[in-house]
C-alpha positions as CSV (number, residue, x, y, z in Angstrom):
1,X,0.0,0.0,0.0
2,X,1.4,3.3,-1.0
3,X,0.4,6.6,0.9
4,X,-1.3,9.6,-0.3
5,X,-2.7,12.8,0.3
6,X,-6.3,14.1,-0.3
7,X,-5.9,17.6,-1.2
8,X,-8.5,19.1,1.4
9,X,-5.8,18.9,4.0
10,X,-4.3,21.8,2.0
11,X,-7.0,23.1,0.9
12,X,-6.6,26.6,2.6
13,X,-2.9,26.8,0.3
14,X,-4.5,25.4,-2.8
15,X,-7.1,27.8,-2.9
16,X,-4.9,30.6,-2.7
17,X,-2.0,28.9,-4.8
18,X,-2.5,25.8,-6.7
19,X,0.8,25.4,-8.5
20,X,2.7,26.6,-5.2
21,X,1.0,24.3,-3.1
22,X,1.6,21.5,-5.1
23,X,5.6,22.0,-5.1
24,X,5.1,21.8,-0.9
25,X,2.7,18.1,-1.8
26,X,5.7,17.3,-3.8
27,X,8.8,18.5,-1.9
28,X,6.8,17.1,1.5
29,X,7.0,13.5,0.0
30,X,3.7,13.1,-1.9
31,X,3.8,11.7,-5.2
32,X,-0.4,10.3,-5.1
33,X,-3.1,12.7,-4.5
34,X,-6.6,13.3,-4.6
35,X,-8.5,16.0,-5.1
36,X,-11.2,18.0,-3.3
37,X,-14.1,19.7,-5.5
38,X,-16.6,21.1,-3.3
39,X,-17.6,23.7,-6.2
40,X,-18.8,21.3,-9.0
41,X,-21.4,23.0,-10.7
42,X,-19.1,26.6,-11.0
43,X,-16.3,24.3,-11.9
44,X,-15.5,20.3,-13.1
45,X,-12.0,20.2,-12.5
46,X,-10.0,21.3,-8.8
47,X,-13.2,23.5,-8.0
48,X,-10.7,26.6,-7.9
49,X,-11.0,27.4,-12.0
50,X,-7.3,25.4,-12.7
51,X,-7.3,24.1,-16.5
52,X,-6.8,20.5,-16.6
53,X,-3.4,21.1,-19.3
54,X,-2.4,23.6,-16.7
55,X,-2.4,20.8,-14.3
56,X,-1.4,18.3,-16.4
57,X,1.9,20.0,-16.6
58,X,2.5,20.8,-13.1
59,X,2.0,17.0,-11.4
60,X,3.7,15.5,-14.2
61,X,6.5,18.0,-13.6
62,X,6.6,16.8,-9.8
63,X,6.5,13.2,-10.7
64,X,2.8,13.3,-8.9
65,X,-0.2,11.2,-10.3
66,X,-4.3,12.5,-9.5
67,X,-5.8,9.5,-8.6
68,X,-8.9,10.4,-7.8
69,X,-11.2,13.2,-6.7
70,X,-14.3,14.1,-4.1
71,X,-16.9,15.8,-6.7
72,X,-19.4,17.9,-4.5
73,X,-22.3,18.1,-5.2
74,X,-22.4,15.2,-7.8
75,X,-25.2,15.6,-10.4
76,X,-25.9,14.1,-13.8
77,X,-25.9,17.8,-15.1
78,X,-22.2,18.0,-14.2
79,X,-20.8,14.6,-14.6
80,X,-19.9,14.8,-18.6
81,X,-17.6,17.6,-17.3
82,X,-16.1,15.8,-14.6
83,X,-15.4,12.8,-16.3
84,X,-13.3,14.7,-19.3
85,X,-11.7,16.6,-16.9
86,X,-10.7,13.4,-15.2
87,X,-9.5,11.7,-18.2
88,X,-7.3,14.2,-19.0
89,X,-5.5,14.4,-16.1
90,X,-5.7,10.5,-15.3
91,X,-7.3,10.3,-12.9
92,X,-9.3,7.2,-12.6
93,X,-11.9,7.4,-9.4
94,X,-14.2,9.5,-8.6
95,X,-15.6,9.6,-4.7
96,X,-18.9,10.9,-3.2
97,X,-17.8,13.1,-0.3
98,X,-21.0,13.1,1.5
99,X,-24.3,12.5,1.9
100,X,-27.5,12.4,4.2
101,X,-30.7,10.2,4.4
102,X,-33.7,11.6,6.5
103,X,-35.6,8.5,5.4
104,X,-34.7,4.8,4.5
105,X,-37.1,5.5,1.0
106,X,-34.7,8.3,0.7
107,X,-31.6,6.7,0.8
108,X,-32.9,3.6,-1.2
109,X,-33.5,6.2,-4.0
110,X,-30.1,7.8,-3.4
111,X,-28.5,4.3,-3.9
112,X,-30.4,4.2,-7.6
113,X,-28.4,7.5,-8.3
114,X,-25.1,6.2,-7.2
115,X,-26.0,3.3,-9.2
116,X,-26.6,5.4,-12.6
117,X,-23.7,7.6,-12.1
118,X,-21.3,4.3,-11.5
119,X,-22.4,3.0,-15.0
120,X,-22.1,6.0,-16.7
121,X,-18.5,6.2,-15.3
122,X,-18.4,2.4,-15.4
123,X,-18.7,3.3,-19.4
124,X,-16.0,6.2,-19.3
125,X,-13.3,3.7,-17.2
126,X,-13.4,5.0,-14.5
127,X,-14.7,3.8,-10.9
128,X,-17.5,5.8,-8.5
129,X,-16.7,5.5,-5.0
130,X,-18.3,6.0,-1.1
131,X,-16.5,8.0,1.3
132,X,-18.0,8.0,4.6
133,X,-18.2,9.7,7.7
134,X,-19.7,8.5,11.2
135,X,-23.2,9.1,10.5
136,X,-23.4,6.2,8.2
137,X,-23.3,3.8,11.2
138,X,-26.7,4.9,12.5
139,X,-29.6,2.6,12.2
140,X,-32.9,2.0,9.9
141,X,-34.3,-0.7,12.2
142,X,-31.6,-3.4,12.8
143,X,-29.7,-2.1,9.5
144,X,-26.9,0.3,9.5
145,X,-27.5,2.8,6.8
146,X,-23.7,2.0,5.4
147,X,-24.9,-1.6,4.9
148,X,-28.3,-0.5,3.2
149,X,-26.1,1.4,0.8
150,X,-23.9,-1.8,0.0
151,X,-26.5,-3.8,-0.4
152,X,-28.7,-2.3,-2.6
153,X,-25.6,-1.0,-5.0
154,X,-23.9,-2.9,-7.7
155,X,-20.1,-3.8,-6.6
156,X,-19.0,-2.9,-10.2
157,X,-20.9,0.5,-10.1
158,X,-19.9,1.5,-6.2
159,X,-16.6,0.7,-4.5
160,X,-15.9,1.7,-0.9
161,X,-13.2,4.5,0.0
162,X,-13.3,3.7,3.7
163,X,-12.0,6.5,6.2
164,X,-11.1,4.7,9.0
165,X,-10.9,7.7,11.5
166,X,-14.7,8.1,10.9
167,X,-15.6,5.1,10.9
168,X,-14.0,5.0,14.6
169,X,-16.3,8.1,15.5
170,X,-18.9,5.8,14.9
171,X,-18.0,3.4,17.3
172,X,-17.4,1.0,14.7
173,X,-13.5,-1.1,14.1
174,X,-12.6,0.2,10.6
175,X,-10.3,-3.1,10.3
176,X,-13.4,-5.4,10.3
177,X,-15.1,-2.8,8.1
178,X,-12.6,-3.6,5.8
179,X,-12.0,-7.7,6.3
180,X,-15.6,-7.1,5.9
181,X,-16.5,-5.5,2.5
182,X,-12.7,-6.4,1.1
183,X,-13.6,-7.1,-2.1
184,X,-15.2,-3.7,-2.7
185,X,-12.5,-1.4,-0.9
186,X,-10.6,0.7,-3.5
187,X,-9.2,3.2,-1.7
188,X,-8.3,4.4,2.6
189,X,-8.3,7.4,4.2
190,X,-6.5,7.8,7.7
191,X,-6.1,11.3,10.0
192,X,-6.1,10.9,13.8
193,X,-7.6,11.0,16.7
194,X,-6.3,12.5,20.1
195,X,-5.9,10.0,23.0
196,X,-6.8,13.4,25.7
197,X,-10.4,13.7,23.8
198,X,-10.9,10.2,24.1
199,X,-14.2,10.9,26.2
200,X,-15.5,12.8,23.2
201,X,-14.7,10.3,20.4
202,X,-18.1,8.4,19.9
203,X,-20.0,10.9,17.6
204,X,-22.7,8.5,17.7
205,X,-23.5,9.0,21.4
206,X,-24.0,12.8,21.2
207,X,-27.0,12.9,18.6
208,X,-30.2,11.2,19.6
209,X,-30.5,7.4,17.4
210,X,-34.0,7.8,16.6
211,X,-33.2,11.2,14.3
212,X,-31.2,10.3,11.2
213,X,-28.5,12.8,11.1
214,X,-28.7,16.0,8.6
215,X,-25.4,18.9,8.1
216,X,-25.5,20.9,10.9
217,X,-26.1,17.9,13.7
218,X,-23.1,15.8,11.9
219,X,-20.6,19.7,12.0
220,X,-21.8,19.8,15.9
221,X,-20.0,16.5,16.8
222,X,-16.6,17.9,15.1
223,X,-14.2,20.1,16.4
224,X,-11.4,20.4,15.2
225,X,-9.8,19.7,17.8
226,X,-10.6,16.4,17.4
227,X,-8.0,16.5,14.7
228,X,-4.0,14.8,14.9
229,X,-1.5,14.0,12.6
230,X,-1.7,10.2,11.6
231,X,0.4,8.5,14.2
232,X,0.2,11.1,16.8
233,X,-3.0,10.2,18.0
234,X,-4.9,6.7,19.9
235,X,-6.2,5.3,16.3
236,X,-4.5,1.7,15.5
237,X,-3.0,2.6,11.9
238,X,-1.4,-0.4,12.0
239,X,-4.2,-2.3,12.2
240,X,-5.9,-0.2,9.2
241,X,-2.7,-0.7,7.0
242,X,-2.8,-4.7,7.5
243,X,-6.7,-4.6,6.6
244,X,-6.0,-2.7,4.0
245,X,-3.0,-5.0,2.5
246,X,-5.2,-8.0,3.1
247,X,-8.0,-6.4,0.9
248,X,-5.1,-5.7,-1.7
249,X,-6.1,-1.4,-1.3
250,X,-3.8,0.1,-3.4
251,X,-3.9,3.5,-1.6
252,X,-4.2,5.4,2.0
253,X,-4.5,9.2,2.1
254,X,-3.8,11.1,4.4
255,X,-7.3,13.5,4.9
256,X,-7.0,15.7,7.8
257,X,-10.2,17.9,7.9
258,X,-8.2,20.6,10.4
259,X,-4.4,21.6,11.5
260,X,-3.3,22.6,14.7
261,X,-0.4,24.8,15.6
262,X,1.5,24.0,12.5
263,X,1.6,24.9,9.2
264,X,-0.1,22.4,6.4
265,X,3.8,21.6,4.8
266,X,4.3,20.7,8.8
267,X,1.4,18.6,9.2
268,X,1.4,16.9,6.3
269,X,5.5,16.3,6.8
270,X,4.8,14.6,9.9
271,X,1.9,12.3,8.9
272,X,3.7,10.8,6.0
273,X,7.0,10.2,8.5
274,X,4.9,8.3,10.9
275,X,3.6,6.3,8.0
276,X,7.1,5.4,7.1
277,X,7.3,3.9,10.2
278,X,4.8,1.4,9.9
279,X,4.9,-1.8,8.3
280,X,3.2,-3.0,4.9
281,X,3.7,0.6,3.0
282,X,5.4,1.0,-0.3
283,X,7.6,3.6,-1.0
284,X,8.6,4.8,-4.5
């Protein structure tokens, strides 16, 4: 398994500078990344108006390869654009940041969506993905909602891009998660979680069960606080990183949603040198 970073860590740096920022990905160690488009419908590509020959240039100038991307929102009125983009840059996946279910109907018809956008990238080569958060590992009735969505996808139009610190929040081992579901885990992501909060890291016991869980009740169970480098914090990597070799993942990123009292080169510098510590990564 090789690490990487998903491009929200830095996304405070890439907004402002896109080329500059990738130099500090590139000098920091990073040679996969993903990208982070919250702005789809203003803009396919990086969400920050970047030209895919633009960016072409620069990564394959830094020896750095796009694997993949979060598209937000993801629509059938955008996708065409997203996939060329995408193609142009080769980049292959193609992950669904987020997403909310007030209903079981509702997510039953969401899972028909991610079902007709996987074939329509299915057709274009290229793989759609979940990424989830804690909220997935509520319940409807005995089911969690993360095993709804499984089951009533196609494997070969929805792969799993499993974070493994969220799926901690929801007091959940993201090892078995992965032993689990093997087969249809394509991609990892991995931040950390600090051992002195320890008392606040079940999300899942500070929102009432019986109310599925919408934007502003999953953003008032994170701090960020709640944040650490990989490796710095109580989360068994390890255990994540053998999971993930078992399942034959290719990739972990390194995702950290917020940075504390150092600068993103810093944080990021220090995640991938704990990860060089561990066993089963590949280093090019």
């Amino acid at each position: 398994m090789k690490a990487g970073l998903q491009m929200y860590t830095v996304r405070n740096g890439f907004k402002k500078d896109p080329m500059g920022t990738l130099e500090i990905v590139a000098k920091a160690g990073y040679r996969y990344i993903e990208l982070a488009n919250h702005f789809a419908r203003q803009d396919a590509g990086t969400g920050f108006g970047v030209p895919a020959d633009k960016l072409k240039k620069k990564i394959d100038s830094l020896h750095i390869k796009v694997i993949g991307a979060h598209v937000m929102p993801l629509e059938e009125s955008t996708i065409d654009g997203v996939i060329k983009y995408h193609q142009d840059i080769g980049s292959k996946n193609i992950s669904i940041p987020i997403d909310y279910w007030p209903t079981k109907a509702h997510l039953l018809d969401r899972c028909k969506f991610y079902n007709k956008i996987g074939e329509i990238l299915k057709k274009n080569g290229m793989k759609l993905l979940f990424h989830n958060h804690w909220h997935e590992f509520q319940k409807f009735g005995n089911d969690f909602m993360f095993d709804l969505i499984m089951a009533n996808t196609e494997p070969d139009l929805l792969g799993i891009e499993l974070d493994a610190y969220w799926t901690i929040r929801g007091a959940l081992d993201p090892a078995e998660k992965i032993r689990q579901y093997k087969s249809r885990m394509c991609l990892l992501h991995e931040k950390d979680f600090p051992l002195s909060l320890v008392h606040e890291l079940n999300a899942a016991a500070q929102v009432d069960p019986s109310k599925p869980v919408d934007d502003a009740s999953f953003h008032a169970t994170v701090k960020p606080e709640h944040f650490t480098e990989v490796g710095d914090g109580m989360i068994k990597v390890q255990d994540v990183i053998d999971a993930g070799n078992e399942a034959k993942v290719p990739y972990i990123f390194v995702e950290q949603d917020f940075i504390h009292n150092k600068t993103e080169f810093e944080s990021i510098s220090r995640s991938l040198a704990n990860f060089k510590k561990m066993r089963g990564m590949e280093w090019d």
